[in-house]
C-alpha positions in Angstrom: 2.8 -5.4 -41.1 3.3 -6.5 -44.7 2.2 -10.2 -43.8 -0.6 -8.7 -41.8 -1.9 -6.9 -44.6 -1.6 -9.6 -47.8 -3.4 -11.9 -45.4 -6.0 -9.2 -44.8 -6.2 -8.6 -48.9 -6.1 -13.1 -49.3 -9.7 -12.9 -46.1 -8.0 -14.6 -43.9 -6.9 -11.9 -41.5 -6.0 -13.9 -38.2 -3.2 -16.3 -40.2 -0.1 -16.2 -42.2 1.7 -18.8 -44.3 5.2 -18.2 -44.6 8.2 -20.4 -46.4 11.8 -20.1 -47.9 13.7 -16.9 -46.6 10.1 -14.9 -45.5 10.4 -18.4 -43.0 13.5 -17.2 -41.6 12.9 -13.5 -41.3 9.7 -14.1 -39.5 11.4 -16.8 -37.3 13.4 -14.0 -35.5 10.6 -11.5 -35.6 8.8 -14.0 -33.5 11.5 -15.2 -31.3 13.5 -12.5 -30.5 12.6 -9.4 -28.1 14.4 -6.4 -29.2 16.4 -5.0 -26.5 17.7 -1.7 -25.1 20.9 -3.5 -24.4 23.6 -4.5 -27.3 24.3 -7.7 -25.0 21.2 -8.9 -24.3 20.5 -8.8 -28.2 23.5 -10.9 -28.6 22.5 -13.3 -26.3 18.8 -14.1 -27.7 20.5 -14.0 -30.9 23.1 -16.6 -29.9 20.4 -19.0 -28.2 17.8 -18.8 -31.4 21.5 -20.0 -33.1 22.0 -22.7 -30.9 19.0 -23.7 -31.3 19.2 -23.9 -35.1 22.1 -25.5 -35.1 21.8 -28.0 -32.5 17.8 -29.1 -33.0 17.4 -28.7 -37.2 18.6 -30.1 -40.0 18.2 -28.9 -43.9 16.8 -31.0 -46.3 15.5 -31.5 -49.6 11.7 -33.0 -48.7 8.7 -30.9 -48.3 5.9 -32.1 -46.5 3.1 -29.7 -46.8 2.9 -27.2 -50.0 1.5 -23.3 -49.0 -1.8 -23.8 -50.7 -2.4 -27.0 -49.2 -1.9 -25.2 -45.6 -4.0 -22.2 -46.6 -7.0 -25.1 -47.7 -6.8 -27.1 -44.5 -6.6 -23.8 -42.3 -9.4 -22.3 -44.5 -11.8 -25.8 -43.7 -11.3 -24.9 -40.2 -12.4 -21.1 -40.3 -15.1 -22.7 -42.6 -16.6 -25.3 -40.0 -15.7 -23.7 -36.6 -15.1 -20.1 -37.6 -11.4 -20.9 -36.4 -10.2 -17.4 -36.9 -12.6 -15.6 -34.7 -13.5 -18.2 -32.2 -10.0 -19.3 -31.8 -7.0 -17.3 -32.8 -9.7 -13.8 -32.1 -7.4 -11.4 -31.5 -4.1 -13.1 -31.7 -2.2 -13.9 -34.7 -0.9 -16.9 -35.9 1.7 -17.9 -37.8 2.4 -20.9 -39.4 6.3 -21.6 -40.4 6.5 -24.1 -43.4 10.5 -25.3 -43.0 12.4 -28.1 -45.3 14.2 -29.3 -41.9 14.1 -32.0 -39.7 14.1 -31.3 -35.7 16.2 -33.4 -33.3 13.1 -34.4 -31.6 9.8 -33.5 -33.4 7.9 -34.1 -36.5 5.8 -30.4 -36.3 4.9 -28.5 -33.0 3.2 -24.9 -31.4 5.9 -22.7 -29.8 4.2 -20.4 -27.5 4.5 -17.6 -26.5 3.3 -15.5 -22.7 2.2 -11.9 -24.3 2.5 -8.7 -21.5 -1.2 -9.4 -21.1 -0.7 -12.4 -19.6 -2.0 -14.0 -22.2 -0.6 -17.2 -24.5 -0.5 -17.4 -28.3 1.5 -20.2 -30.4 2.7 -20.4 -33.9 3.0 -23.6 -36.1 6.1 -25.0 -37.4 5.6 -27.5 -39.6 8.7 -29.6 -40.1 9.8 -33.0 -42.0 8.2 -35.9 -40.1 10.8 -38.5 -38.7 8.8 -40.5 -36.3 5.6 -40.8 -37.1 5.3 -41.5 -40.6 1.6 -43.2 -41.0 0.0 -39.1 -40.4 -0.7 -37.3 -43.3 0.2 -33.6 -43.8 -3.0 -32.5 -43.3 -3.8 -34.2 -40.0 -0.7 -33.1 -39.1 -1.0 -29.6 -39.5 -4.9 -30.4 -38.0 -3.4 -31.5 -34.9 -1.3 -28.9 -34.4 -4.4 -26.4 -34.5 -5.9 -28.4 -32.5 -3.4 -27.3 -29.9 -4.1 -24.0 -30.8 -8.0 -24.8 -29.6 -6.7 -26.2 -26.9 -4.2 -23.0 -25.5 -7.5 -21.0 -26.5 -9.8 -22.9 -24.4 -7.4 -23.3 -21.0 -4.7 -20.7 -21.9 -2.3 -23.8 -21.3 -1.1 -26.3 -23.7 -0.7 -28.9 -21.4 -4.1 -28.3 -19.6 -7.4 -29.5 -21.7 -10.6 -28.4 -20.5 -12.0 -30.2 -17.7 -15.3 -31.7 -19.6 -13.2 -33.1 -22.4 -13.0 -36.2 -19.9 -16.4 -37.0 -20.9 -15.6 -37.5 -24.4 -12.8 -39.7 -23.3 -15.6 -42.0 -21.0 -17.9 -42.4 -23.6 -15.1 -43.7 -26.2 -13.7 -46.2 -23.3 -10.5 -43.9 -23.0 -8.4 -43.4 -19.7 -6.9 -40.2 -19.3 -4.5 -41.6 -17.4 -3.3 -43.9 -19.7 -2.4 -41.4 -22.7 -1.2 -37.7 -23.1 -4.4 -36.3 -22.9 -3.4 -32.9 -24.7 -2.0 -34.9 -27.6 -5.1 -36.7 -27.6 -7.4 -33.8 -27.5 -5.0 -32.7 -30.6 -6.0 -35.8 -32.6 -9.6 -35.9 -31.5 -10.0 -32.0 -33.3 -7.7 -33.1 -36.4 -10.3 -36.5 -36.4 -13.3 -34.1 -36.2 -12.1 -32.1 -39.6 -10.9 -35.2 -41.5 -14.2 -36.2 -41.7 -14.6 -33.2 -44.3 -15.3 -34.5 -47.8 -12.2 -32.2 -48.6 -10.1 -34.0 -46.3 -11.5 -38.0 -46.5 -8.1 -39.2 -48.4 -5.8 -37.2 -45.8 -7.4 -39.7 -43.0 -4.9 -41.8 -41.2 -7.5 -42.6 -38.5 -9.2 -45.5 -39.9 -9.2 -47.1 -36.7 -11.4 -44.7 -35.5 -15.1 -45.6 -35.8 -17.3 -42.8 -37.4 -19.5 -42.3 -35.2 -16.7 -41.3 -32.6 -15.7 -38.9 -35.1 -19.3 -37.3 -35.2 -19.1 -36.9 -31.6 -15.8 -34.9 -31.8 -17.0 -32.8 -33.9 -20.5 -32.3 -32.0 -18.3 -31.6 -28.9 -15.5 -28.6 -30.7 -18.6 -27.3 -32.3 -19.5 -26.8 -28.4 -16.8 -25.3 -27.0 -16.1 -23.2 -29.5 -19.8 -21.9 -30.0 -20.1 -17.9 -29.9 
């Protein structure tokens, strides 16, 4: 409720930043279900420790800095009305952690809500595999799954006419993982934000192509 309100006070209702030892508090608040029984407490809390243990590792680095998360997510409300159009009534958080995981640089963990309904938060992590992104098309990409979840209510699903974005740019969908894909083509279609021009990895992508993802988000996500 706290975080809920300063983000309210800070305008950006739908989204919190959180770091350090807020991080860690909010990291059970999200992940574990409070139960009637003492057991089946000690058994989420167990698993969330297992998975601490065996799939992070502390370190020194930082990859992406509070304000520079609360700019980025604020160029998205800014050109897509992100918060309304996207996260509407869900909430989203987005975990800033000085770790490594076992097996990814950031990711959405998602969540199935009583209403049958999906929501994800962000947890952006040290990068240890890809190392030519920036932070900010990182963090990008990982809203873009966000758009994505929005869109289908399934992370793994992109919506059916985004294989016409992939025809026109000479892309098989069978040849890639489209939802990563769809993921890079939203980061691509903020990047092109005067704001964001130095935090561009994608120079291999033509400008024009950029354009036309950002014609097509600007569709889908139209009130």
């Amino acid at each position: 409720e706290q975080q809920i309100m300063e983000a309210f006070m800070d305008r950006h209702p739908g989204w919190s930043i959180v770091e350090g030892n807020l991080a860690c508090m909010m990291y059970l608040y999200r992940n574990w279900v409070f139960a009637e029984k003492a057991e089946e407490n000690a058994a989420q809390l167990k698993a969330l420790a297992n998975d601490l243990i065996e799939n992070y590792e502390d370190c020194e680095e930082k990859l992406l800095t509070a304000e520079l998360a609360a700019e980025t997510t604020g160029i998205a409300d800014r050109v897509y009305d992100f918060s309304h159009r996207v996260l509407k009534n869900q909430y989203l958080f987005i975990f800033l952690f000085q770790a490594r995981h076992k097996n990814e640089d950031s990711f959405c963990r998602c969540m199935n809500m009583t209403d049958g309904s999906v929501v994800a938060d962000i947890y952006m992590l040290i990068p240890h595999k890809d190392l030519e992104a920036t932070p900010q098309s990182m963090f990008l990409h990982e809203l873009g799954h966000c758009v994505n979840i929005a869109l289908t209510g399934n992370p793994e699903v992109v919506p059916e006419d985004f294989a016409l974005v992939t025809s026109l740019i000479g892309v098989n969908q069978d040849d890639c993982d489209v939802s990563e894909f769809f993921a890079h083509c939203f980061a691509m279609s903020l990047l092109i934000e005067p704001d964001l021009l130095k935090a561009d990895p994608f120079n291999m992508a033509p400008q024009n192509h950029k354009q036309m993802f950002r014609t097509y988000f600007e569709i889908k996500l139209a009130p």
